[in-house]
Each structure stands twice: as structure tokens, then as C-alpha cells.
C-alpha positions in Angstrom: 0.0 0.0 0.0 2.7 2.3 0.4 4.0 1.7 -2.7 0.0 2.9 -4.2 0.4 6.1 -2.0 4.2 6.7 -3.4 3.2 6.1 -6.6 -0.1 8.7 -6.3 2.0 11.4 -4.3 4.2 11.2 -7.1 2.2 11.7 -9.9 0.4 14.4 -8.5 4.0 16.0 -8.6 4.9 15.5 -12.0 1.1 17.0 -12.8 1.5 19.8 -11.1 4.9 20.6 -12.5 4.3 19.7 -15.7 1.2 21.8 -16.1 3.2 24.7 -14.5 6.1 24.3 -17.1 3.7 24.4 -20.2 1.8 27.6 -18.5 5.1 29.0 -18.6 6.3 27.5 -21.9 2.9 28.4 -23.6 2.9 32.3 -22.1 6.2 32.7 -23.7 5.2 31.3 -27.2 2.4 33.7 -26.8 4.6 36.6 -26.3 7.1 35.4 -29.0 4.6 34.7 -31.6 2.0 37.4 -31.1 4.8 39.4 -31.5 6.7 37.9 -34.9 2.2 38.1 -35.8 2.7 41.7 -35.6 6.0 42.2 -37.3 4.9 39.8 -40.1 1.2 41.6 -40.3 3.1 45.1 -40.6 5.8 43.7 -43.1 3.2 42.7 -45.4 0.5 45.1 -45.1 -1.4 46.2 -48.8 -0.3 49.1 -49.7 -3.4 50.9 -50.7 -5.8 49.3 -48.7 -4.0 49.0 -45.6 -4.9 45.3 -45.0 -2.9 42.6 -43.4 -2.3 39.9 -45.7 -0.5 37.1 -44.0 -0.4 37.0 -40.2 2.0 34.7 -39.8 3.0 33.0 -36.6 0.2 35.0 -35.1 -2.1 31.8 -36.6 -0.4 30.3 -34.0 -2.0 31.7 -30.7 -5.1 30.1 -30.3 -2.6 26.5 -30.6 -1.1 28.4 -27.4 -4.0 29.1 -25.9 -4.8 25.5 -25.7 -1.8 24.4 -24.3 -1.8 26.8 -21.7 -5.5 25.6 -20.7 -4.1 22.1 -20.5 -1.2 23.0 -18.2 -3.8 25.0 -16.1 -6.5 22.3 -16.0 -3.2 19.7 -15.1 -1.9 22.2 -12.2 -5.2 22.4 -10.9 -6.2 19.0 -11.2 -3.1 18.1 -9.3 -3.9 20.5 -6.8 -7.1 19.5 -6.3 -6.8 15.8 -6.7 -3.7 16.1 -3.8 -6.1 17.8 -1.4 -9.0 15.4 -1.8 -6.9 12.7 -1.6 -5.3 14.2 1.8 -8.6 15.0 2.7 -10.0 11.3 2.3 -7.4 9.5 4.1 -8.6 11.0 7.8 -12.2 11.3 7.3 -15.3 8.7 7.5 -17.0 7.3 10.6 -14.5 5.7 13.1 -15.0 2.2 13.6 -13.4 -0.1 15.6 -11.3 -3.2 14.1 -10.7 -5.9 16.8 -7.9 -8.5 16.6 -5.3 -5.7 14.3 -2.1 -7.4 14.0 0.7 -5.3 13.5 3.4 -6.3 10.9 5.4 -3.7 10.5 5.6 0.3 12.0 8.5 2.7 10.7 8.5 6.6 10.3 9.8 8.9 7.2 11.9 12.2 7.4 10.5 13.4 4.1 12.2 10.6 1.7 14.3 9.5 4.6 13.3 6.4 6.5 14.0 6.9 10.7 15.4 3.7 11.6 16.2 4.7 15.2 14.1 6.2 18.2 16.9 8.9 18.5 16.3 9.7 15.0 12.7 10.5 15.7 13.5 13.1 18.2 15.5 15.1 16.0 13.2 14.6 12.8 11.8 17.6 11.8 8.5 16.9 9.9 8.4 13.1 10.8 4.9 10.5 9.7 4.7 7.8 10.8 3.2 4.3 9.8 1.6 1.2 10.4 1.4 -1.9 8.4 -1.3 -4.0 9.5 -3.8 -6.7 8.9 -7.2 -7.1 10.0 -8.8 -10.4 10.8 -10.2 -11.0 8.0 -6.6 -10.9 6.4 -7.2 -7.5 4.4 -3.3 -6.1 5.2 -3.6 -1.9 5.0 -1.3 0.8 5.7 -2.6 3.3 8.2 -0.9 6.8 9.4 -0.9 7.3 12.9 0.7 9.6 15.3 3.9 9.4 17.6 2.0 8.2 20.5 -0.1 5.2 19.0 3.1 4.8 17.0 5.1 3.8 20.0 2.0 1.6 21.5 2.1 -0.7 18.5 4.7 -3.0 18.7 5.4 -5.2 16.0 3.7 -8.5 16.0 1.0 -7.5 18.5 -2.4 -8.5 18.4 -5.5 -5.5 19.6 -7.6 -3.2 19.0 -7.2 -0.2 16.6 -9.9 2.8 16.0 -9.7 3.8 12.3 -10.8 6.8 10.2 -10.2 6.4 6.7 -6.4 5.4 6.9 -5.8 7.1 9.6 -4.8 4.8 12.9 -6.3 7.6 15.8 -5.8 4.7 19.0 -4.4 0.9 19.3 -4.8 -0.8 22.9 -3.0 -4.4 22.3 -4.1 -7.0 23.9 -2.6 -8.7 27.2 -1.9 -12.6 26.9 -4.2 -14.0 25.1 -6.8 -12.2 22.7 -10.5 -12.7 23.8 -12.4 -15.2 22.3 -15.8 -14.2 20.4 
């Protein structure tokens, strides 16, 4: 599942970056041929009448209008899509998943993986994750904060509160797990 959410944070990069880049690229083609348009349409004006008869790269605008649409729909969709997305992963109703095994829990720096408690404390914008499988053997990662982080150890069986894929309280349990 991580690999899902990599994958999505990163293309919602590239789309914003890439519709920025061809707003930029397309502004300046604009510029440069509206004004080789009006060179051209002044070079080859009628003499007598006045009229332009070949506008020449000025034909080319409404092509750069176009593209800078596009980059503008793909910088907003990627805006947009980003804080839905973010949006979705904490909301829903909270419900309660008994028996949550925990497989795995680590923490990210950014693009740096914490691999040690000290690390944590000195982390300056640190998330941290759960791994997880429910009993019906659906495996899901799940955010979580600092606190719940350290309550789940790996292995442990409990019971976890979810919203969305967000991880809000585990309480594992002691010897073994009630019987239902």
C-alpha cells in the first residue's frame, strides 16, 4: 500500500509541475509569436488598402491558448486531486477493528526512512506508519501519530480505532486475545 500512495503522491508531482512548465512554456510562445504576428502583419501590409495579408505565426496563438489551458487544468487538477486525496485519508465514521495485527511500523523524514528512536526526536517533519492486517486478512497501511506509533509493537495483536487510513488509538491486547 505504500507503494499505491508513493506512486499517487508522485504523480500528482509530475502534474502539477508539468502543467506549470507548459503555462510557462505556452505564455512565452504567446509573447514570442504574437509578436513575430505583428512584425509579419506590418511587413506585409497592402499598400493601398491597408490590409494585413498574412499574419504569420500569429495563426499560432489560439494552438497556445490550448496548451496553456491544459497546463492549467493539469496544475489544478493536481492540486485539487492532492487535497482530496489528503482529505479522504482522515475522514469517514470511526469504527473499531478488533484482533489488528501489527506487521510492521517505521517513520519517514521526508524521503528518509527513521530507523532509530533517536532519530525521531531530532526529525523535523516526521509521519509515521503502520502496516497492518485485519482479521479478516485484508493487510492496509494506516498513518498514525507518535503516540499510537510507539504503543504498537510489531507483532502485536489488539484493538485499533480507524478513520479512513488514519490509525487515531491501538490498545494491544494482554496474553491471550478474547475469544468471540
Amino acid at each position: 500500500m505504500k507503494q499505491e500512495g508513493a506512486l499517487a503522491e508522485k504523480t500528482v508531482g509530475c502534474a502539477i509541475v508539468a502543467g506549470g512548465a507548459i503555462c510557462v512554456v505556452s505564455v512565452g510562445l504567446m509573447w514570442v509569436f504574437g509578436m513575430g504576428g505583428v512584425f509579419r502583419g506590418t511587413f506585409t501590409r497592402e499598400p493601398v488598402t491597408d490590409r494585413i495579408t498574412d499574419a504569420g505565426t500569429l495563426n499560432l496563438l489560439p494552438l497556445m491558448l490550448v496548451f496553456f489551458v491544459l497546463g492549467l487544468v493539469l496544475f489544478g487538477g493536481g492540486i485539487a486531486y492532492g487535497l482530496l486525496r489528503t482529505k479522504a485519508d482522515r475522514t469517514g465514521v470511526r469504527r473499531v477493528e478488533e484482533y489488528l495485527r501489527i506487521l510492521a511500523r517505521y517513520a519517514y523524514d521526508g524521503p528518509q526512512l527513521i530507523t532509530s528512536d533517536w532519530d525521531i526526536e531530532a526529525a523535523e517533519n516526521a509521519r509515521f506508519y503502520v502496516k497492518a492486517l485485519t482479521r479478516e486478512g485484508v493487510s492496509m497501511e494506516l498513518e498514525t501519530s507518535l503516540q499510537v506509533f510507539y504503543m504498537c509493537g510489531e507483532g502485536q495483536v489488539g484493538e485499533g480505532e480507524l478513520q479512513g487510513r488514519w490509525l487515531g488509538k491501538f490498545v494491544p491486547y494482554i496474553g491471550e486475545p478474547p475469544t468471540s
